[in-house]
PANU-979337 format. One record per atom (N, C-alpha, C): y, z, x. Coordinates in steps of 0.1 Angstrom, whole numbers, plus 2048, in hexadecimal, padded with zeros to 3 digits. Example, Ala and Ser with C-alpha at 12.3 -4.5 7.8 and 13.67 -1.06 7.14 Angstrom:
BEGIN
7C784E884;7D384E87B;7DF84E884;7EA847880;7F5847889;80084F881;
***
This chain:
BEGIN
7F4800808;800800800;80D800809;80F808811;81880981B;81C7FC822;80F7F2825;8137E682E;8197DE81F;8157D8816;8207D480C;82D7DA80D;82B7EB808;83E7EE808;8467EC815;83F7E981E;8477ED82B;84E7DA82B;83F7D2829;8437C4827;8527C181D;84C7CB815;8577C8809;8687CA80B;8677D6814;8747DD819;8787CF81F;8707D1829;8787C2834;87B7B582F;8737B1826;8757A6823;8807A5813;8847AB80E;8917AD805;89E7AF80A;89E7BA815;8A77C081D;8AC7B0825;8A47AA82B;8A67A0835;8AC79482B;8A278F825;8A278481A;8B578880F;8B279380A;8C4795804;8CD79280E;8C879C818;8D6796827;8D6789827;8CE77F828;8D377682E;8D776A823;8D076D813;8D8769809;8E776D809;8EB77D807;8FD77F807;904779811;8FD77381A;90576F82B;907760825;90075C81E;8FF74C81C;90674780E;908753804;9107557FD;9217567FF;92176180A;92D766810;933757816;92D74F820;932744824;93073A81A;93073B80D;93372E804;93E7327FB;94273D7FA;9517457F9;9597437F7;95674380C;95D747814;966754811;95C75E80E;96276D80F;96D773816;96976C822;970775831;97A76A834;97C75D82B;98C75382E;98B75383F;98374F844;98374D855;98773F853;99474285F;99D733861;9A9738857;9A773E84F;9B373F843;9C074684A;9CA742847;9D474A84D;9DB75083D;9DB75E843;9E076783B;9F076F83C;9FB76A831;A0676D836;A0D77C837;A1177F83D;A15789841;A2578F847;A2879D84B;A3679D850;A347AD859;A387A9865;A357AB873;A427B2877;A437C387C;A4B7CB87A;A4A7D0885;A517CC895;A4E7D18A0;A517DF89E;A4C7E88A6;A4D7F38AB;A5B7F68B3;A5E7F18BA;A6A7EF8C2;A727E28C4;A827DF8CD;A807D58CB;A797CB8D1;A7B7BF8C9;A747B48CB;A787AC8D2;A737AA8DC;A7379E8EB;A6B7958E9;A6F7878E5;A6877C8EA;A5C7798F1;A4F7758EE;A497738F6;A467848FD;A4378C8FA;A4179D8FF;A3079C8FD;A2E79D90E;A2279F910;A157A590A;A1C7AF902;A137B98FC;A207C88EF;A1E7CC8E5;A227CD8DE;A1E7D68D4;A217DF8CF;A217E58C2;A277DD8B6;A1F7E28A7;A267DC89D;A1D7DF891;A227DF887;A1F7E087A;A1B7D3872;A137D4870;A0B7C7862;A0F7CA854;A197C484D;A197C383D;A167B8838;A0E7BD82B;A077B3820;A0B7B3817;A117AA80D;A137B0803;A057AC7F5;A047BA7F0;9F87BE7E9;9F47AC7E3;9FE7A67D9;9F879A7D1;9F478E7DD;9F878C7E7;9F77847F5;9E77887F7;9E67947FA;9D57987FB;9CF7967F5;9D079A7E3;9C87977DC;9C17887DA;9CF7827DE;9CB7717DD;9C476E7E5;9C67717F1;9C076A7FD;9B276D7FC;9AE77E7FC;99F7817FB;9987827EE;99F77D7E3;99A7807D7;9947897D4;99C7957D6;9997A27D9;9A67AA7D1;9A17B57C6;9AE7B87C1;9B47C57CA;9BF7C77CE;9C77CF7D7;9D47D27CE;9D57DE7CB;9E07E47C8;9EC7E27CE;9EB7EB7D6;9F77F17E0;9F97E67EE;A047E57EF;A0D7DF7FD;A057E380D;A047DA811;9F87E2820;A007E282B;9FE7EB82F;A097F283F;9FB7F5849;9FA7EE855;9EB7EE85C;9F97EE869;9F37FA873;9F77F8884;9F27EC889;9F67E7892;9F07DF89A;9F37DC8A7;9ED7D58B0;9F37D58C0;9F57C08C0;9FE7C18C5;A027AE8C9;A027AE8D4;9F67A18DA;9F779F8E4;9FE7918EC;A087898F0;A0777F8F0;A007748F6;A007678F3;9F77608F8;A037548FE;A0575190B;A1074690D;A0973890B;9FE73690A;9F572A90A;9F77218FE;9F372C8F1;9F37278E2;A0472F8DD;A097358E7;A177378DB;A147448CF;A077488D0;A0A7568C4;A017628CD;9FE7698C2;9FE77A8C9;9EE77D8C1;9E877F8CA;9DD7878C8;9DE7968C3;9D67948B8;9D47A28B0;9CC7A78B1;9D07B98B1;9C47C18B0;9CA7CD8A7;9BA7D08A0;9BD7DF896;9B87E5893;9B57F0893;9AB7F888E;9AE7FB87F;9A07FB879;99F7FB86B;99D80A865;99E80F85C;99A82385A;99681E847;995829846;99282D835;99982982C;9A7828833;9B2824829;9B681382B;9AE80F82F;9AC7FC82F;9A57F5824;9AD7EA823;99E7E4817;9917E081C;9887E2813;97D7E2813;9767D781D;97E7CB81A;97B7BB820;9807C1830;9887C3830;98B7C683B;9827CD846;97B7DC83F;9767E7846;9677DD84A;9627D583E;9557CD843;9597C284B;9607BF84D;9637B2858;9667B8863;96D7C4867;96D7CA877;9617D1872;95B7D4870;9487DA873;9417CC879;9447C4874;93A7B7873;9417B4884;9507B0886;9577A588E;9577AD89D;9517BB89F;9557C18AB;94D7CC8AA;9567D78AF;9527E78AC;94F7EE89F;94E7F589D;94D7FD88B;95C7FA887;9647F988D;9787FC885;97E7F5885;97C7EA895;9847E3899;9867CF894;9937D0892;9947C088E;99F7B9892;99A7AA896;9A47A78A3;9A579989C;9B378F8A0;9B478389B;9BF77A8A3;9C4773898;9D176A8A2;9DF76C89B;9E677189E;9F6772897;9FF767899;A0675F891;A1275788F;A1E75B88E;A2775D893;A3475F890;A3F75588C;A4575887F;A4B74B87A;A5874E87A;A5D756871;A6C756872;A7376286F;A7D762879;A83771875;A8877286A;A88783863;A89787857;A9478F85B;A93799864;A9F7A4867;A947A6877;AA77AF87A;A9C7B5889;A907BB888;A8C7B7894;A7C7BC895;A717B6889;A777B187F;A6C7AA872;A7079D872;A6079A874;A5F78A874;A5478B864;A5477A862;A4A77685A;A3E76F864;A3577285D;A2976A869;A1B76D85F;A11766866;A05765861;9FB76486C;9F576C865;9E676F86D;9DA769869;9D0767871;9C075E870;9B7768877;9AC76C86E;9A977C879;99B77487D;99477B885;98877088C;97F76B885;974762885;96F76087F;96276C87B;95C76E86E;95577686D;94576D862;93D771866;934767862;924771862;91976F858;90E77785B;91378785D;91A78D852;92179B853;9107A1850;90679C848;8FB7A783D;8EF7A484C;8F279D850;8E679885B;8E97A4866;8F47A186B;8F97A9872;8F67BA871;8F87C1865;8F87C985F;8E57CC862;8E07C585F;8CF7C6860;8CE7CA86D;8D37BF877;8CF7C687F;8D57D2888;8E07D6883;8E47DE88C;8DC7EC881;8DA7EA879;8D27F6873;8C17F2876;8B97E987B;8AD7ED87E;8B27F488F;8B97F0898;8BC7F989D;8BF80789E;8C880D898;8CE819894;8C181D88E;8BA819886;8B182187F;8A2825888;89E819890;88F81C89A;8988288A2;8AA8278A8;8AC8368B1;8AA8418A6;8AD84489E;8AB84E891;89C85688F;89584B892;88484E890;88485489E;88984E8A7;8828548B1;88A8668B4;8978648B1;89B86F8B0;89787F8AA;89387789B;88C881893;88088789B;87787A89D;86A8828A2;86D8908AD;8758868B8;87988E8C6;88089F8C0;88889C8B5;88E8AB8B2;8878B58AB;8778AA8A8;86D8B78A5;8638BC8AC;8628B88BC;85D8BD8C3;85C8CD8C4;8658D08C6;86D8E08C6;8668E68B8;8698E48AD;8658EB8A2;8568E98A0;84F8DD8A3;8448DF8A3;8398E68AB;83F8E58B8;83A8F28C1;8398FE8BA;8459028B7;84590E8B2;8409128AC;83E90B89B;83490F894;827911892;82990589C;81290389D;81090E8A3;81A9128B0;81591E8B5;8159278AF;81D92E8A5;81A93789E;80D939893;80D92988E;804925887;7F592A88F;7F5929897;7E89278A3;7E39368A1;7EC93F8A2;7F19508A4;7E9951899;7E994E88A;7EC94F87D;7DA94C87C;7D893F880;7CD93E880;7C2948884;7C094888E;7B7953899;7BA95E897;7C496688D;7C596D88A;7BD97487B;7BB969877;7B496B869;7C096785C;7CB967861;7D5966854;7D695984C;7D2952851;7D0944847;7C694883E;7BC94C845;7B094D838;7B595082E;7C096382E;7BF969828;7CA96381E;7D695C821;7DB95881C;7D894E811;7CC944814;7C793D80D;7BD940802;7B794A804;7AF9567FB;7B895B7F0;7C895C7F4;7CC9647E8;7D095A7DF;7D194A7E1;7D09437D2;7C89387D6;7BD93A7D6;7B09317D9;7AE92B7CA;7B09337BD;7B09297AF;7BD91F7B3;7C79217B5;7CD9157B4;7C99057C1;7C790C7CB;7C19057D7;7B68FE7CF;7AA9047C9;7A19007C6;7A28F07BD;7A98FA7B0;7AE8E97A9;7B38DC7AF;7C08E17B9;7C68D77C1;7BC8CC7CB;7B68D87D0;7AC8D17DF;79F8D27DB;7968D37D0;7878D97CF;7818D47E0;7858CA7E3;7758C37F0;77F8C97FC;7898D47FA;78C8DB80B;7888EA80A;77A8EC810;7778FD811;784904811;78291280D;78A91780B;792925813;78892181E;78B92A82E;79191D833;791913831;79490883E;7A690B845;7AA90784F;7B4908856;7BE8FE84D;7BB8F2844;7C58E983E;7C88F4837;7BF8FE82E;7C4903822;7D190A825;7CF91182C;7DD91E832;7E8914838;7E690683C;7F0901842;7F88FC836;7F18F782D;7F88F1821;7FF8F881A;7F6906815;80090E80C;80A914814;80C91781F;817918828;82790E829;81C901826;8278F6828;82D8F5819;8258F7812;8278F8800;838904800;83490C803;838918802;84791880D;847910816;85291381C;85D905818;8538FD810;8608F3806;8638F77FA;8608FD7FA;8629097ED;86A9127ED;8719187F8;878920800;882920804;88190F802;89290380C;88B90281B;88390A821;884907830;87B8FB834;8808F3832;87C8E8837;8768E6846;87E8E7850;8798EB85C;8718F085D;8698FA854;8608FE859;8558F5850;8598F3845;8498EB83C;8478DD841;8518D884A;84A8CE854;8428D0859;83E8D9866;8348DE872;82D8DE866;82C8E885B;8208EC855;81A8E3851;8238D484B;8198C9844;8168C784D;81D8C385D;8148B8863;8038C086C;8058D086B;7FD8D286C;7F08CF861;7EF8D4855;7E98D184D;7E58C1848;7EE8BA84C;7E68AE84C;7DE8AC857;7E48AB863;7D78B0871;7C78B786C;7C48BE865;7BC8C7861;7B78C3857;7B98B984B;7B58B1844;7B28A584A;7B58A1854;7B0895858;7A1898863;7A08A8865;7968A786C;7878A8862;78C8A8856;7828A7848;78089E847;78689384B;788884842;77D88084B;775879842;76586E847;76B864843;77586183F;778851848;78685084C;787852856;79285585F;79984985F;7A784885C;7B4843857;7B583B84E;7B0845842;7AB844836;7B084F82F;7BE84E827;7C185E81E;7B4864814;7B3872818;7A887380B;7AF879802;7A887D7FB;7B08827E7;7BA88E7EC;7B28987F7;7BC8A57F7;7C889F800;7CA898807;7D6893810;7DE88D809;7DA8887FE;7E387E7EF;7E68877EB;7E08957E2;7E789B7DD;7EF8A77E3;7EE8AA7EF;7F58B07F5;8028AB7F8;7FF89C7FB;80F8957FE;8158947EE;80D8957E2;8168927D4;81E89D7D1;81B8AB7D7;81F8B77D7;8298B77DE;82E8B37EB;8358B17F5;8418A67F1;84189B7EA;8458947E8;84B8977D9;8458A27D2;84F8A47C9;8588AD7CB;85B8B27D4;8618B87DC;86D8C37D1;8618CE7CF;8628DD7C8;8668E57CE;8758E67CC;87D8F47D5;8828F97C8;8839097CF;88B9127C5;89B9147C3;89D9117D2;8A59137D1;8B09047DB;8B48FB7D3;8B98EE7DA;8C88F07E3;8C48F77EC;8D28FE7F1;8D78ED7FA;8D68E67FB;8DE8D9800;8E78D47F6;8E18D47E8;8EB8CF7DD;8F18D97DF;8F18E47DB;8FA8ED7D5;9068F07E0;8FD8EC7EE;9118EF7F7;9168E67F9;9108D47F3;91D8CC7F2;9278CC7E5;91F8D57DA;9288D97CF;92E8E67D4;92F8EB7D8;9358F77D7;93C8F27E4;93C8E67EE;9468E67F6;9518D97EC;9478D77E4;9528C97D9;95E8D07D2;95D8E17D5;9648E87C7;9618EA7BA;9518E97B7;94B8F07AE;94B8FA7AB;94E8FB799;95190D793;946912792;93790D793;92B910792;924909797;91F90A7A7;9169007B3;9079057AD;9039107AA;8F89117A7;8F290D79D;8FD909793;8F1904781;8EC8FA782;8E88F1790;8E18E9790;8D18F1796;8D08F9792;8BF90379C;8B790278F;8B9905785;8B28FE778;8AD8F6772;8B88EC777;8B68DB774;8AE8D977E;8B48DA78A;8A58D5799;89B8D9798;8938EA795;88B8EE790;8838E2787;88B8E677C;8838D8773;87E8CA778;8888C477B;8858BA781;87B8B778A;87B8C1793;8718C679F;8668C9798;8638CC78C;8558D0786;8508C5783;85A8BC77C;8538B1774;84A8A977F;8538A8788;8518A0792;8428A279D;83E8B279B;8348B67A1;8288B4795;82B8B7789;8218B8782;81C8A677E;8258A0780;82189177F;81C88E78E;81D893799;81688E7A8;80988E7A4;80A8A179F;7FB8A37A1;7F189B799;7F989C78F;7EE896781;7EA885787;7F587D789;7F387378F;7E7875798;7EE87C7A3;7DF87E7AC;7D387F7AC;7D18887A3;7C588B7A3;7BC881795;7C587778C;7BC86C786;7BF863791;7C7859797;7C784E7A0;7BB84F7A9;7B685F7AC;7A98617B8;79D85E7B2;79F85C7A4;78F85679E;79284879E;79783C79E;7988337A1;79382C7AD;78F8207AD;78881E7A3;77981E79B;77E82378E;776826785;77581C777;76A823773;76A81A763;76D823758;77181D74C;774823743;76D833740;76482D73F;759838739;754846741;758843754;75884E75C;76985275B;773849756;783851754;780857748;779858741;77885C733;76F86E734;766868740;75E873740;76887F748;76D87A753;778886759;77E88C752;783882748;78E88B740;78B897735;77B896732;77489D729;7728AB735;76D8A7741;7688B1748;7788BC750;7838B274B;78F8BB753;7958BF746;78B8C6738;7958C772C;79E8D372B;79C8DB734;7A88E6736;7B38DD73B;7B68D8746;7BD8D174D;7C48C3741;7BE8C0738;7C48B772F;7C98C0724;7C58CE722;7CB8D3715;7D98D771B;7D98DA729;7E18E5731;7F08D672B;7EE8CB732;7F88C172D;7FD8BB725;7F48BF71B;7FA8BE709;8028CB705;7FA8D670A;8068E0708;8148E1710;8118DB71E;8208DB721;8258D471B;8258BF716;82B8BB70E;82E8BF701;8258CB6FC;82A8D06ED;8358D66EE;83A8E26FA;8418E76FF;84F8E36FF;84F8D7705;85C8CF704;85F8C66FA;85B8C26F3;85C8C16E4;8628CA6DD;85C8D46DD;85E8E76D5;86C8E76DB;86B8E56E9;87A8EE6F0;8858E26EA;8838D66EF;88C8CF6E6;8928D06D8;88C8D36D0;88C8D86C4;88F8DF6BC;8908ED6CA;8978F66C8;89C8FD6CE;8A38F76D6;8AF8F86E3;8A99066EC;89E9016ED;89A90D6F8;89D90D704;8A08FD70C;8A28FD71A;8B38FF71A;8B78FA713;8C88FF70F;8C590C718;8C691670C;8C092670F;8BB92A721;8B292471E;8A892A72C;8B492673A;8BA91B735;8BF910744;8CF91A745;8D491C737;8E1922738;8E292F73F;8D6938742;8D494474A;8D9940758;8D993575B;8DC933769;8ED93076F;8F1934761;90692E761;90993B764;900946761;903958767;902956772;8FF95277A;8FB95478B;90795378E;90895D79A;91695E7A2;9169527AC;91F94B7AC;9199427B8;91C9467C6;9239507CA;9279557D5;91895E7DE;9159627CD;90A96E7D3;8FE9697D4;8FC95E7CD;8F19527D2;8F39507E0;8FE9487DC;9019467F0;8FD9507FA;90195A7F8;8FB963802;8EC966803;8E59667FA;8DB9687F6;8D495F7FD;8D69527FA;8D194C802;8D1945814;8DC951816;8E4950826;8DD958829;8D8964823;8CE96A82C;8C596982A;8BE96081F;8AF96481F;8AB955828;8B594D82C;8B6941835;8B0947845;8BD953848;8BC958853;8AF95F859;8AD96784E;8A097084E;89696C84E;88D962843;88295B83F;87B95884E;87F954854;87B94A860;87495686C;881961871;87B96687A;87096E875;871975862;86A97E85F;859979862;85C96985C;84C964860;84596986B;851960874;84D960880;84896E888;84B97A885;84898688B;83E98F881;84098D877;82F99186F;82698B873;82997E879;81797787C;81697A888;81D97D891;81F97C8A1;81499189B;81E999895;8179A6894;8089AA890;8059A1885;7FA99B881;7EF999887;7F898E894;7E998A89D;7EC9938A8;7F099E8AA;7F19AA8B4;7E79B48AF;7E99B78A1;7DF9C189A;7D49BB899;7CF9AE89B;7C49AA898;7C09A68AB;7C59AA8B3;7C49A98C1;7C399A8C8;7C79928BE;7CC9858C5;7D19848D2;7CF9788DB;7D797B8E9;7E496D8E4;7ED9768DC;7F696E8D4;8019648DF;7FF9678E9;80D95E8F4;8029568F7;7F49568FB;7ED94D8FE;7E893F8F4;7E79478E9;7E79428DE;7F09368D4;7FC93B8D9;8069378D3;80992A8DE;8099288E8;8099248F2;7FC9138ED;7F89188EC;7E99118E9;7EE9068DE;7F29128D4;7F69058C9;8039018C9;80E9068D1;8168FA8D4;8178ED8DD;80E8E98E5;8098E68E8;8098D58DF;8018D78D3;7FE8CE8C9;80E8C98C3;8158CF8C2;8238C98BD;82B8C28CA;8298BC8D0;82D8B08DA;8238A78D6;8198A68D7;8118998D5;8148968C3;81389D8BB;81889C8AE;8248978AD;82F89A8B3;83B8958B3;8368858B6;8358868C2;8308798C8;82B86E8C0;8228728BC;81886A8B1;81F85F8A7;82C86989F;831868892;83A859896;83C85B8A1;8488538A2;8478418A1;83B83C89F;84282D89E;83D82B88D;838835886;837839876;841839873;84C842876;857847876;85C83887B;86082F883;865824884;86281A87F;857817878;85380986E;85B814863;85D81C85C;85D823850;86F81D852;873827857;88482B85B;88781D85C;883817864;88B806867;88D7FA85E;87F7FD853;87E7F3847;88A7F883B;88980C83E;89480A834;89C807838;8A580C841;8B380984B;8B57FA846;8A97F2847;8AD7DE846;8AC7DE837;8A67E582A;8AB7E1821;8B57EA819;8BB7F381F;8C87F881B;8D47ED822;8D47EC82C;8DF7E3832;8DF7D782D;8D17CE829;8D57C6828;8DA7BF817;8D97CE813;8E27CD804;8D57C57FB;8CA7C97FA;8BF7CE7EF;8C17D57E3;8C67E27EB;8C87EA7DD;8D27E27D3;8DC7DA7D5;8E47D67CA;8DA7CC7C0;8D27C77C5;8CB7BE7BE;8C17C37B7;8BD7D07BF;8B37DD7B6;8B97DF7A6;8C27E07AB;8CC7E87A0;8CE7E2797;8CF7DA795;8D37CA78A;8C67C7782;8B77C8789;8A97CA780;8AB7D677C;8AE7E1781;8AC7EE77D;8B57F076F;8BF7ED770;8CA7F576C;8C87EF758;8BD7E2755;8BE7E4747;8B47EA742;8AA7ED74C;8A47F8744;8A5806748;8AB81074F;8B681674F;8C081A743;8C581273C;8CB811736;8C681472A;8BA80C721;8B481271B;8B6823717;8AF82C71C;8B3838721;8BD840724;8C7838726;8D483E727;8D8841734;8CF83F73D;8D184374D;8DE83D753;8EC843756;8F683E75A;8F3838768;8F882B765;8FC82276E;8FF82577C;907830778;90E83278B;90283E795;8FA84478A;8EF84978F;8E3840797;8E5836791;8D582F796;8D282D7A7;8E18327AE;8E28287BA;8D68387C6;8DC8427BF;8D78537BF;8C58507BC;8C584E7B0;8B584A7B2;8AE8437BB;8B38397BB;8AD8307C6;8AD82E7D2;8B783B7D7;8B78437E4;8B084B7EA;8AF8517DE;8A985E7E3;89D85F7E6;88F8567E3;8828557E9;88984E7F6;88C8497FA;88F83C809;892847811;8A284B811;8A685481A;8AC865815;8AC86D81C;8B0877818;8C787581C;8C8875824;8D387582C;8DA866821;8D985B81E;8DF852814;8E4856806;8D7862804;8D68647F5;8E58747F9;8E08777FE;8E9882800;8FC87B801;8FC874805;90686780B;90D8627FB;8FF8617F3;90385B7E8;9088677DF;9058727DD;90487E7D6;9138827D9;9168817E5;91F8877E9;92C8807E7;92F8747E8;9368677E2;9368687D3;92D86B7CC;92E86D7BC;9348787B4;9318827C0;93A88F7B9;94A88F7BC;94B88A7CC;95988B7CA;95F8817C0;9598757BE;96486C7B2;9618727A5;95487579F;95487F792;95B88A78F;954890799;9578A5799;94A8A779C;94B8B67A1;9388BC7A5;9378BC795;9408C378A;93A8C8781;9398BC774;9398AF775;93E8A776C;92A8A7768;92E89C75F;91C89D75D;91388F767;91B88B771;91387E77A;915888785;91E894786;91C89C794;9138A6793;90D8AA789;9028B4786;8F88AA784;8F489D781;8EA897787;8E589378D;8F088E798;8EE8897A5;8E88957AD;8EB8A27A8;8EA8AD7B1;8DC8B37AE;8D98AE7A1;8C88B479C;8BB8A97A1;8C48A07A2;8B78957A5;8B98967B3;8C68987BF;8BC8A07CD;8B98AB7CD;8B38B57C5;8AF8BE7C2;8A28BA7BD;89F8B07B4;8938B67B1;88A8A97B6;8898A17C3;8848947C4;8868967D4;87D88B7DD;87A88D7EB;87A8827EF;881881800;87E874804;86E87180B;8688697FB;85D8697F9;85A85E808;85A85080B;85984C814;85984F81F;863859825;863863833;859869830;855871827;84D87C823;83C87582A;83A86A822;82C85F826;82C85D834;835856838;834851845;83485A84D;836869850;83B873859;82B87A85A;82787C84E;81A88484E;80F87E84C;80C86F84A;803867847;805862858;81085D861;80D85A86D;80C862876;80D870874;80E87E87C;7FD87B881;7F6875873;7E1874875;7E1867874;7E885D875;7E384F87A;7D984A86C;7E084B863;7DF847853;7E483C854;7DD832852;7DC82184D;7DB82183E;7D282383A;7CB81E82B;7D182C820;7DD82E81B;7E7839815;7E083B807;7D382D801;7CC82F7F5;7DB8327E9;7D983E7E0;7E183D7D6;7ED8497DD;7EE84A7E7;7F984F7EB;80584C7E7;80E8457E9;81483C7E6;81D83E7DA;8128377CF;8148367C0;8188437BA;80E84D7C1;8108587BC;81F8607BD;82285E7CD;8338607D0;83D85B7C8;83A84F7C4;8458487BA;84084C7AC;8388517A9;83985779C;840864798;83D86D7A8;8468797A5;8518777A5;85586D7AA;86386A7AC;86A8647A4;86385F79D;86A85878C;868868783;85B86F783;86087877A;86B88577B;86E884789;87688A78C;883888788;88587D78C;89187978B;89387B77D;88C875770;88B873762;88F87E75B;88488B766;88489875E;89589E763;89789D76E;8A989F770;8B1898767;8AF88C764;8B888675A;8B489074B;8AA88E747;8A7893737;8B38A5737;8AF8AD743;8AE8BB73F;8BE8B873F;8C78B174A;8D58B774D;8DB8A9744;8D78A173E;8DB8A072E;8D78A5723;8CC8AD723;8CA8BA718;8D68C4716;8D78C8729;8E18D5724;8F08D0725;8F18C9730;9028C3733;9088B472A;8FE8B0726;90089E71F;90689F711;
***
């Protein structure tokens, strides 16, 4: 499945780019050759023929709009440097472009040079007053902007991959070695003994002493928590330890699927990333999105698993799907009563109720709350298991030692996973895919009611973590945190995971080819997630 999507990435990403580039030059978007008129406002006075020069660029706004067929309000004031040329008679331009440039502009100096800079030819025609002339400019040619774009992001993105892996060297050490402690210690076992019924349903074919069990619910438990950093090491150990089960080796089996549907629905309690770009947006209440994500985060897990664990009888025939489902009839009543549930709650504004408990929370004292149990969580682990394997007479520095050890070659491992993964999105974000996503998506979408300016947030958020955040963060400031597209944007990265990092990081950590229903299953949590975020924070805010 993965060699399709990955094909798919590349080949939309590439294929769009080099349609808008071929589009762009039938346009002629970027008017190369066009001389654009303007009025030229030395800095000091003006000397003839002056080698080099300060000066101001004005445009006036309807001059712009014409030329780039681009609407522009306001009158444009751009610095600039003039250089002269005695050969051709005019003055070489240079300028740096910022935030407050038009748009056309900001992509033609990305495309024509550096990230800012944009350079051309200046005309000077006739004086207006001292120091202002009239004149016209022709800026350089610019051509293949989306191609360009591709590739400077499959670049950027293979350094990214390699970066990430390299910056988990360190954390992975650490934990395996404590992990290592943990183990030989006996505390996995025991840890995995105290909910071995839930283990059991999840994983029936992983014994229930085994080393994956304690690694998983570890890694379960510390995304659960927010500490991310740590439910890394834990998955990649636990997939390690699952793969030493696997009889056919680079081959996902059922518990690796549904362990990643669990991972990838990505069930925190507490979504402390949203809540401190709202509460740095000037939100009167950064926390009333912990309810909504909650939710969303359930839907999203209860659809992995359920997915998971039918996709793992496939393929099958009717009559052995028919027979599972007779033999899993708790498990099928358990799902009719939660959908009775939400019907009921609907009906009779129960989630109103239940969700509006959470507009009481102080948000200050949250914040703290979670500033120290940030601070604390990590070393507390780390020194109860270190005590642990002392009382149990572990030779814990030798130990620890041993299993860090394994977090360099793990790091190692991840990284050209992490580079086919990272690089295909990188080429179909740049090369302007998603806009064409968005245009299939958006009428059925609509249907539903799913606003428009949200979809770009969905479709982020499985690809990259850091874009979606990018986009979340861009939506609140033009909404509000508290509008109802800034409490969405904020529940659906709350209750949803960058499922494709998620695959590629822990499926190539064990040298996973064949991902089976991996995959499908990710993108299902990820639609119910997203769906279940839309439904609840139009139940209570819509």
């Amino acid at each position: 499945m993965l060699n399709y999507i990955w094909f798919g990435l590349l080949f939309l990403g590439i294929g769009t780019a080099l349609t808008l580039d071929l589009s762009y030059q039938m346009e002629d978007r970027y008017r190369n050759g066009g001389e654009l008129n303007a009025k030229i406002i030395f800095d000091s006075a003006y000397q003839n023929n002056s080698n080099s020069v300060d000066a101001s660029l004005e445009i006036n706004s309807s001059e712009f709009s014409k030329f780039y067929n681009a609407e522009q309000k306001k009158n444009l004031v751009q610095k600039i440097k003039l250089t002269f040329n005695p050969k051709g008679k005019n003055y070489s331009l240079y300028m740096l472009t910022d935030s407050g440039s038009p748009a056309i502009w900001q992509e033609m100096a990305k495309v024509a040079g550096k990230e800012n800079d944009l350079s051309g030819t200046l005309f000077l025609k006739k004086e207006i007053s001292k120091n202002q002339y009239d004149a016209s400019v022709v800026f350089e040619k610019v051509s293949f902007a989306r191609m360009k774009d591709v590739t400077n992001a499959a670049i950027e993105y293979s350094g990214k991959a390699v970066n990430i892996a390299i910056g988990l060297i360190g954390i992975m050490a650490l934990w395996l070695g404590i992990m290592k402690i943990a183990e030989q210690a006996g505390l996995i076992s025991i840890i995995a003994r105290s909910v071995r019924p839930l283990t059991k349903f999840l994983f029936p074919e992983i014994p229930h002493d085994h080393p994956a069990m304690g690694s998983m619910i570890m890694n379960i438990s510390a995304n659960m928590l927010g500490l991310g950093n740590a439910a890394t090491p834990f998955g990649l150990k636990a997939m390690e330890e699952l793969e030493s089960l696997n009889p056919k080796k680079g081959t996902a089996t059922n518990a690796m699927c549904t362990f990643l549907a669990v991972n990838t629905a990505g069930l925190t309690l507490i979504p402390a990333t949203a809540i401190a770009v709202r509460a740095a947006a000037g939100s009167s209440d950064p926390t009333v999105i912990i309810g909504t994500s909650i939710f969303g985060a359930s839907c999203a897990t209860f659809v992995g698993i359920l997915s998971a664990k039918i996709l793992e009888k496939f393929p099958m025939s009717f009559s052995d799907f028919s027979g599972y489902v007779k033999s899993k009839w708790k498990f099928s009543l358990s799902l009719f009563a939660f959908l009775f549930l939400i019907v009921l709650s609907l009906s009779t504004g129960m989630f109103s109720k239940i969700f509006s408990f959470f507009n009481f929370i102080n948000a200050d004292t949250l914040k703290n709350v979670i500033q120290i149990f940030s601070t604390l969580a990590i070393p507390v682990i780390i020194i109860s298991f270190v005590l642990f394997g002392l009382f149990k007479k572990v030779k814990i520095y030798e130990v620890f030692i041993e299993g860090a050890k394994e977090g360099f070659n793990v790091a190692l491992r991840i990284i050209p996973y992490l580079v086919a993964m990272l690089v295909g999105i990188g080429i179909f974000r740049a090369g302007g895919a998603m806009q064409f996503l968005l245009i299939i998506i958006s009428p059925v979408t609509s249907l539903i009611g799913f606003p428009a300016e949200a979809i770009p947030m969905a479709l982020m958020r499985p690809l990259s973590g850091s874009g979606a955040l990018g986009i979340m963060s861009e939506m609140i400031s033009v909404h509000g945190p508290d509008s109802f597209l800034g409490i969405l944007v904020s529940t659906i990265m709350g209750s949803t995971e960058t499922t494709f990092y998620v695959l590629a990081l822990y499926f190539g950590s064990v040298s996973i080819v064949k991902t089976r229903h991996a995959v499908a299953v990710g993108i299902l949590a990820d639609i119910a997630g997203i769906l279940g975020a839309f439904f609840i924070v139009k139940l209570i805010f819509g």
